[in-house]
C-alpha positions in Angstrom: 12.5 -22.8 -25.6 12.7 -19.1 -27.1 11.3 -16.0 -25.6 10.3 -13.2 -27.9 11.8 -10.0 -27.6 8.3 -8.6 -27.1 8.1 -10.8 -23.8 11.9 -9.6 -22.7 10.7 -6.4 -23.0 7.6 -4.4 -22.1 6.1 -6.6 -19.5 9.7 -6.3 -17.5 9.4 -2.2 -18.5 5.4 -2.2 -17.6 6.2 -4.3 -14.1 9.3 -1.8 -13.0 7.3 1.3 -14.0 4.5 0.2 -12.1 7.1 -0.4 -9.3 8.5 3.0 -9.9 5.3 4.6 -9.5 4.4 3.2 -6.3 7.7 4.0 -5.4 7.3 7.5 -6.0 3.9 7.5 -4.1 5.3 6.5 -1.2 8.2 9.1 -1.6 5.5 12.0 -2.0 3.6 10.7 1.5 6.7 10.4 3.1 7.6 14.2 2.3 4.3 15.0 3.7 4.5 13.2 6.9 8.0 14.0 7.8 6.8 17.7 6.6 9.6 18.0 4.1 9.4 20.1 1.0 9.0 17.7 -2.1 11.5 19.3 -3.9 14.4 18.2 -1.4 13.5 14.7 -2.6 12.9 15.2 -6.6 16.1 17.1 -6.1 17.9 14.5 -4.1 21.5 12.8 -5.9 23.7 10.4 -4.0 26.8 12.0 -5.1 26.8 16.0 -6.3 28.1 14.7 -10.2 25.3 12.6 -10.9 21.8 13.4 -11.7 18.9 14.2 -9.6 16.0 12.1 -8.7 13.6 13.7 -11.3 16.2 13.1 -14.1 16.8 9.3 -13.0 12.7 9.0 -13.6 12.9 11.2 -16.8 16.1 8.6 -18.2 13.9 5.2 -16.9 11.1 6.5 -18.8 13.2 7.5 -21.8 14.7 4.2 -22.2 11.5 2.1 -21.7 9.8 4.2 -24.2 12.9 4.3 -26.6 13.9 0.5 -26.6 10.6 -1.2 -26.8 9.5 2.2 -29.2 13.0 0.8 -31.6 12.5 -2.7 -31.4 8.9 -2.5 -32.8 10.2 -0.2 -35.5 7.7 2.5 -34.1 8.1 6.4 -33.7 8.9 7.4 -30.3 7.4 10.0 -28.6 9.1 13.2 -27.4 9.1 14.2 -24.0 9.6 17.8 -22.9 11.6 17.0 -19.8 9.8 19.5 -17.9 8.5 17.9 -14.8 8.8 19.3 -12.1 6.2 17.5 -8.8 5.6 13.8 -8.2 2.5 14.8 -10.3 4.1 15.4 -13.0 6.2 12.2 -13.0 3.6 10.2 -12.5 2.1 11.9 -15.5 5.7 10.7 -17.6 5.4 7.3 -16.0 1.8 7.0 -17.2 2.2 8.5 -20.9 5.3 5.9 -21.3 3.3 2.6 -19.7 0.4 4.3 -22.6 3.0 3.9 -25.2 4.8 0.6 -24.9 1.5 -0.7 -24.1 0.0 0.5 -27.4 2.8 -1.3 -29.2 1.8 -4.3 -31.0 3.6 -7.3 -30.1 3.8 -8.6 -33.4 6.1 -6.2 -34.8 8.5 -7.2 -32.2 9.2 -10.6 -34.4 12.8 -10.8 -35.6 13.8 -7.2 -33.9 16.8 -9.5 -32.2 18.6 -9.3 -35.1 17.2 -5.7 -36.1 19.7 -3.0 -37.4 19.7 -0.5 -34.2 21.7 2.5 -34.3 22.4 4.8 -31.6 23.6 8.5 -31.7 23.5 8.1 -35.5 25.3 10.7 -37.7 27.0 11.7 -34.8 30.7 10.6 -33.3 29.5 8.1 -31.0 27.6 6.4 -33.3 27.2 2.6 -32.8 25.4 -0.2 -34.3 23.9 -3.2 -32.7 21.7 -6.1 -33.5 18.6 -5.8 -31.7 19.2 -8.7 -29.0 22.3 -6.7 -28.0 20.6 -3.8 -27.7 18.1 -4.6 -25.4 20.1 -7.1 -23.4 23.2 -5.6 -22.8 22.4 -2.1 -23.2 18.2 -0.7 -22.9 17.9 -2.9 -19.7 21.0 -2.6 -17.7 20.4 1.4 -18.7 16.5 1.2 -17.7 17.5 -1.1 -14.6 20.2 1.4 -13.5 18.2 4.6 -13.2 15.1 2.9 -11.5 17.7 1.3 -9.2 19.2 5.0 -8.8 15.8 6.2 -8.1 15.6 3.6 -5.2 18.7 4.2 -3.8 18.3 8.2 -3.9 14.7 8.1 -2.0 16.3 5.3 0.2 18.9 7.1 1.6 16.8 9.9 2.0 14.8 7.8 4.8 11.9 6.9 2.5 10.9 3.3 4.0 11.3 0.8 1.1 12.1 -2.5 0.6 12.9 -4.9 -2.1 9.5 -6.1 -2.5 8.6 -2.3 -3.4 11.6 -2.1 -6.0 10.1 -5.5 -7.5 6.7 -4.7 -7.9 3.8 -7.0 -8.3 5.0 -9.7 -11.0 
């Protein structure tokens, strides 16, 4: 049995944003309960050298977006990278669900063997077949900053659980 690439792809990004949202929900009422300023959370890193809660959403989105946006051959939106609120990343989180949503599955057949090439023209340029790509690289990268995400609002006190990392599937 084969599963399409389409399959592999946005459903797993549409169920983890969904996740992530709810996530951030509970994040926002948390901050208001425990009368903490919001922006001690969007700020909020685990270690000073890696990036902030608001980035880790702005990355997740960027990757769902940008891998499903490649495999279907389509053009990818660009984001400003200006949020700011738990608004306003709901706002990227709904814009990006909008998007790979719109794709058409269709023009995810034979993207696992798709030409993708990331950072092209530049030093770190690198090639890889479309299976590759979105296996070993778009979702261990989406995976890691919705993970990070977690883990930041988590060790902040925000009461989650796996079951709120998972989503509904």
């Amino acid at each position: 049995m084969t599963i399409s690439m389409y399959a592999a792809s946005v459903p797993v990004f549409t169920q983890m944003l969904d996740s992530l949202s709810e996530v951030l929900k509970k994040a926002e009422e948390h901050a208001t309960e425990k009368n903490i300023a919001p922006e001690i959370l969007l700020q909020a890193r685990l270690f000073p050298d890696m990036f902030a809660l608001i980035r880790q959403v702005q990355i997740a989105a960027d990757f769902a977006k940008g891998v499903a946006g490649r495999l279907a051959e389509n053009e990818l939106p660009a984001y400003e990278d200006n949020e700011q609120t738990f608004a306003d990343l709901q706002t990227r989180i709904a814009k990006t669900k909008a998007f790979i949503s719109s794709l058409d599955a269709a023009k995810f057949a034979g993207s696992e063997e798709r030409e993708i090439i990331l950072r092209p023209g530049t030093p770190k340029e690198k090639k890889l077949n479309g299976q590759t790509y979105l296996l070993q690289y778009g979702l261990p990268q989406f995976f890691f900053h919705v993970t990070t995400t977690y883990a930041i609002l988590r060790h902040n006190g925000v009461v989650l659980g796996k079951k709120d990392f998972m989503g509904a599937y």
